[in-house]
PLY file of the C-alpha trace (Angstrom):
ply
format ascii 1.0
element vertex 154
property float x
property float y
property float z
element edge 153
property int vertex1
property int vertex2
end_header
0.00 0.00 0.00
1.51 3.10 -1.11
1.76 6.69 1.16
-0.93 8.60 -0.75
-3.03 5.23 -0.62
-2.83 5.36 3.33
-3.23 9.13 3.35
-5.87 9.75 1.31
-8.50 7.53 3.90
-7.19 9.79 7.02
-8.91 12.94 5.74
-10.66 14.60 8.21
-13.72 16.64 7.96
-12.63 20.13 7.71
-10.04 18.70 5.37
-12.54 17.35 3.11
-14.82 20.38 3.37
-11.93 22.73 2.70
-10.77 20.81 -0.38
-14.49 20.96 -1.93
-14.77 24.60 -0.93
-11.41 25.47 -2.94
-12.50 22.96 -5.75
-16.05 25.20 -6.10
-14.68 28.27 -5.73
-12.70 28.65 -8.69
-15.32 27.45 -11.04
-17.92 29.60 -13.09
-20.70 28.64 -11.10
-19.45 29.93 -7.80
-18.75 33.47 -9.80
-22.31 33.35 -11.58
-24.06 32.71 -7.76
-21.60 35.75 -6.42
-22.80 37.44 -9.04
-26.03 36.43 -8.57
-26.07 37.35 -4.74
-25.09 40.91 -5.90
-27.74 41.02 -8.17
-29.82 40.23 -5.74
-28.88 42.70 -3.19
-28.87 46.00 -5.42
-32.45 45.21 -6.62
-33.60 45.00 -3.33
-31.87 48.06 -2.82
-35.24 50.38 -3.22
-37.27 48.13 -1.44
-35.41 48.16 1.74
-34.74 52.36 0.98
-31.09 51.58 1.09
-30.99 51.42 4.45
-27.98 50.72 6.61
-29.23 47.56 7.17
-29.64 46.46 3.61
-26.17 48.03 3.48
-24.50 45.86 6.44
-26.27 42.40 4.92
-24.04 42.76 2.00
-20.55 44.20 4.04
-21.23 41.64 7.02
-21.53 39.27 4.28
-18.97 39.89 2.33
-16.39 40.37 5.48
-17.32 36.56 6.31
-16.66 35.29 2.94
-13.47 37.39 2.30
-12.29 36.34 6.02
-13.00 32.62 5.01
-11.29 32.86 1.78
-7.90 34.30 2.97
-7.63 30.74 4.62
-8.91 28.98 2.12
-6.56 30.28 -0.31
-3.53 29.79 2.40
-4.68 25.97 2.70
-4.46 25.71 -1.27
-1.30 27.54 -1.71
0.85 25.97 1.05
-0.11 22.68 -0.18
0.76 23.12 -3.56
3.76 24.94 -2.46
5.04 21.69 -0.13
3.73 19.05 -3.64
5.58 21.43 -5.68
9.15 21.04 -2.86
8.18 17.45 -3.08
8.36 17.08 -6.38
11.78 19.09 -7.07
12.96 16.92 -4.42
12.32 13.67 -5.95
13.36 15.34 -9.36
17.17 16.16 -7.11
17.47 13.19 -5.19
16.53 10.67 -8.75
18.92 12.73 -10.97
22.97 12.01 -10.74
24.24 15.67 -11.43
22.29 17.62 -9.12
23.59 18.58 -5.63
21.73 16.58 -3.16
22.03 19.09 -0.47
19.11 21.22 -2.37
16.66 18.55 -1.28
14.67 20.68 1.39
16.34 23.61 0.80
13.23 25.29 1.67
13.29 24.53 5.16
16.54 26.98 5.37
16.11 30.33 6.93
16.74 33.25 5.14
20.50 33.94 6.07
21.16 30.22 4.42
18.79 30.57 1.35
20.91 33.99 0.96
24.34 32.56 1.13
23.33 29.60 -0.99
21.83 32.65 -3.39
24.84 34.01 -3.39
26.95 30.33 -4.71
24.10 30.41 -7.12
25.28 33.58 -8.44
28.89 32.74 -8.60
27.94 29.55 -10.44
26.35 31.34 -12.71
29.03 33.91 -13.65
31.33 30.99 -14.16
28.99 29.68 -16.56
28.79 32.48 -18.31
32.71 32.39 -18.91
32.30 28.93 -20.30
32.46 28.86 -23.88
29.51 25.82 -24.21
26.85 27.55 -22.62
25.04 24.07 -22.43
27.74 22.73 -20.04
26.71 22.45 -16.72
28.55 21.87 -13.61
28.44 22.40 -9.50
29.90 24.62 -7.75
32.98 22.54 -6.44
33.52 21.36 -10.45
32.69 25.12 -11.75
35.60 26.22 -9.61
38.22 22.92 -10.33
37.31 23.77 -14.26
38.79 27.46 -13.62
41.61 26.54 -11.41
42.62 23.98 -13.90
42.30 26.49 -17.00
44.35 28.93 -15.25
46.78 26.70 -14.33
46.92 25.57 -17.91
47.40 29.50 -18.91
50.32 29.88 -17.14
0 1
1 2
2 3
3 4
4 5
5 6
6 7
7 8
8 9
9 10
10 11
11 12
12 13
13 14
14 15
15 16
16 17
17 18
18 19
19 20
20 21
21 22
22 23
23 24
24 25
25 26
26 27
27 28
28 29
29 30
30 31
31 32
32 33
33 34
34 35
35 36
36 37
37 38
38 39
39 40
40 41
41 42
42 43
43 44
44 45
45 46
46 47
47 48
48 49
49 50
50 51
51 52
52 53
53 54
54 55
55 56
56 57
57 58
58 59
59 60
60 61
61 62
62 63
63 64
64 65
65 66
66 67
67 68
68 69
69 70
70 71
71 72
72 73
73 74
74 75
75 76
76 77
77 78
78 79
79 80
80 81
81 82
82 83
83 84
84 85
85 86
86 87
87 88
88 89
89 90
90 91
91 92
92 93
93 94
94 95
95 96
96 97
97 98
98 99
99 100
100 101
101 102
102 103
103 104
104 105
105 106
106 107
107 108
108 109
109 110
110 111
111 112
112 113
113 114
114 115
115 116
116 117
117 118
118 119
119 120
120 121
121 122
122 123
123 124
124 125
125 126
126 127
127 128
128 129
129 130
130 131
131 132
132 133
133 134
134 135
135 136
136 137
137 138
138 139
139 140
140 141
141 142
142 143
143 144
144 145
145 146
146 147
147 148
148 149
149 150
150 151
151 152
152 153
């Protein structure tokens, strides 16, 4: 039985709600009903004289939704965010050339994610001094490549 097999039965509630919440949202029917609901509220506009009620239906309403959403969205993103980690990281760790010590590089804080930013950038200015621009290397072969051309230079 595989991870996402075992996982996938676990699934609370609010998880399951949640997921069918962010599914409906971003289709067409969930705008036409919003739009719908608007509809709704400015033709009953006259009828209630435009009072301040009338007025806090649609901002109370609104406040919930919006309030709502912003987690909603959060839920959506982070999880795509950490499928998106997981599937770099099976992408680093299945490949030979790529540096291992990127898998979970996200978990860094940002002093480490700016140093390694900054190996990045030297990398990439070696590259650029390459004349194959297709050749790839890391950092520790990037700088044995230029110690051996200079050594061959002199």
């Amino acid at each position: 039985m595989s991870i996402v097999s075992q996982s996938q039965g676990k699934a609370n509630i609010f998880e399951r709600i949640s997921y069918y919440c962010t599914a409906f949202t971003g289709t067409t029917a969930a705008f036409i009903i919003a739009s719908l609901i608007i509809v709704a509220w400015l033709v009953t506009g006259p009828l209630f004289d435009f009072s301040n009620t009338w007025q806090l239906v649609i901002n109370t309403g609104t406040t919930i939704v919006t309030f709502l959403m912003v987690f909603l969205i959060q839920r959506s993103q982070n999880k795509d965010s950490k499928a998106v980690h997981l599937k770099l990281n099976e992408l680093i760790a299945s490949l030979k050339g790529p540096s291992n010590r990127l898998i979970n590089v996200e978990e860094l804080n940002e002093e480490e994610i700016r140093i390694l930013s900054n190996y990045f950038l030297k990398l990439s200015e070696m590259a650029k001094k390459e004349q194959d621009l297709s050749q790839s290397h890391s950092i520790e072969e990037a700088e044995e490549l230029h110690k051996e051309k200079y050594t061959k230079e002199d």
